[in-house]
C-alpha positions in Angstrom: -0.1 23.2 26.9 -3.2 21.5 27.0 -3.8 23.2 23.5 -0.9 21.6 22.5 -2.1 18.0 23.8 -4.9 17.6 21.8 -3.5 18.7 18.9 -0.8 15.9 19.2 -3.5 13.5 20.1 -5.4 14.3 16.8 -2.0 13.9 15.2 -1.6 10.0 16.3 -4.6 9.2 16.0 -5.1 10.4 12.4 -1.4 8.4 11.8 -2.9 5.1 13.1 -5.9 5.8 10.8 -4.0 5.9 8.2 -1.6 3.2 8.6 -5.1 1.1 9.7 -6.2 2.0 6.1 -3.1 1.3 4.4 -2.8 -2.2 6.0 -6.1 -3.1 4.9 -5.8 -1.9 1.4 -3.0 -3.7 1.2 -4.2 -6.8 2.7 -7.0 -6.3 0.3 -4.6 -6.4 -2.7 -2.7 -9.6 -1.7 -5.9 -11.6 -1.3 -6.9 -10.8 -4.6 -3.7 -11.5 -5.7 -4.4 -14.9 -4.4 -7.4 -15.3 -6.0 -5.5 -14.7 -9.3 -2.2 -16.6 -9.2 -2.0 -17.2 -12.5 -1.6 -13.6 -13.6 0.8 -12.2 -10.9 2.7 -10.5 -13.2 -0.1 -8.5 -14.1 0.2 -6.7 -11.0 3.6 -5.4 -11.1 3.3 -1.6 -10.5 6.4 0.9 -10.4 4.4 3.9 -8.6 4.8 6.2 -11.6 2.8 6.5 -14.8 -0.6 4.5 -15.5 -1.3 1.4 -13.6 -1.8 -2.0 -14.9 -5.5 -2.9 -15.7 -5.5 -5.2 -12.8 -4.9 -2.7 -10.3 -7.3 0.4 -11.9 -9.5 -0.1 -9.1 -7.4 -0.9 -5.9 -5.5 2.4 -6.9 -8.5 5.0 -7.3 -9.4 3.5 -4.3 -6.1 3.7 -2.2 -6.1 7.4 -3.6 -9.7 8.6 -2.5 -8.8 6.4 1.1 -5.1 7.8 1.4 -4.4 11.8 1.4 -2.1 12.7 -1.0 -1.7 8.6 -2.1 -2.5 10.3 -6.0 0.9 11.6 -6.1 2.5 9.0 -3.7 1.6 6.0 -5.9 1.4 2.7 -4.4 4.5 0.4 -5.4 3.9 -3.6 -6.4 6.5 -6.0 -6.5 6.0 -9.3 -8.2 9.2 -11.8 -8.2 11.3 -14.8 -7.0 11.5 -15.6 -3.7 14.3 -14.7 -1.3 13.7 -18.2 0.1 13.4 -20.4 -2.3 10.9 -21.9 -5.3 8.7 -23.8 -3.2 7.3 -21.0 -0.9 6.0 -19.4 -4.0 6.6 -15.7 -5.5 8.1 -12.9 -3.4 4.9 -10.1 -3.5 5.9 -6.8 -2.1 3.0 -3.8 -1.8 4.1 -0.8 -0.5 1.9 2.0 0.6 2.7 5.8 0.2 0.8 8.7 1.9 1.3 12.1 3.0 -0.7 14.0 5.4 -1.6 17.9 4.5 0.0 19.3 7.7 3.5 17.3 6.9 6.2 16.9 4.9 7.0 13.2 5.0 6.0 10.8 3.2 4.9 7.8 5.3 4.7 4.5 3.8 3.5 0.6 5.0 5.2 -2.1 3.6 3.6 -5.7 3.1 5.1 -8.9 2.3 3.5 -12.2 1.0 4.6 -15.3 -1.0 2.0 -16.9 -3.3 2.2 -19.9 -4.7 
């Protein structure tokens, strides 16, 4: 039992690591993002195939921060907001990951209008 304990303590805490990481990362993105209003749409990133120029950085390193984030790319979302012109563009980054013990994929989702 007590076995059993630890190993589910390791388990939570390596899940708030990485959703600590993925936060950050994606925090990270958005204030760049920020930085470079004028080109939002230069971020937009399905998750599949080659990433934009703008993001060739921030995704080698989500994948050498994430496990497994090389074949659970992150997703970028660059459009109008749900609310309305003047609080800026809707910018959604969503975070992939999947531990080596697990199946599922966990994911952190981020939302920020820039204007």
């Amino acid at each position: 039992a007590m076995v059993g304990m630890q190993a589910m303590g390791i388990k939570l805490a390596t899940d708030s690591r990485d959703r600590a990481e993925a936060a950050n990362l994606a925090t990270q993105l958005v204030g760049e993002m920020w930085l470079n209003r004028a080109a939002l749409a230069s971020y937009q990133y399905s998750g599949s195939g080659t990433p934009p120029a703008a993001l060739t950085t921030w995704v080698a390193q989500v994948d050498a921060t994430l496990p497994d984030a090389a074949a659970h790319q992150p997703i970028v979302t660059v459009g109008a907001s749900t609310l309305g012109a003047s609080v800026g563009s809707q910018t959604t980054v969503t975070m992939r990951w999947r531990n080596p013990t697990e199946t599922t994929v966990h994911q952190f989702v981020m939302t920020a209008y820039i204007n």
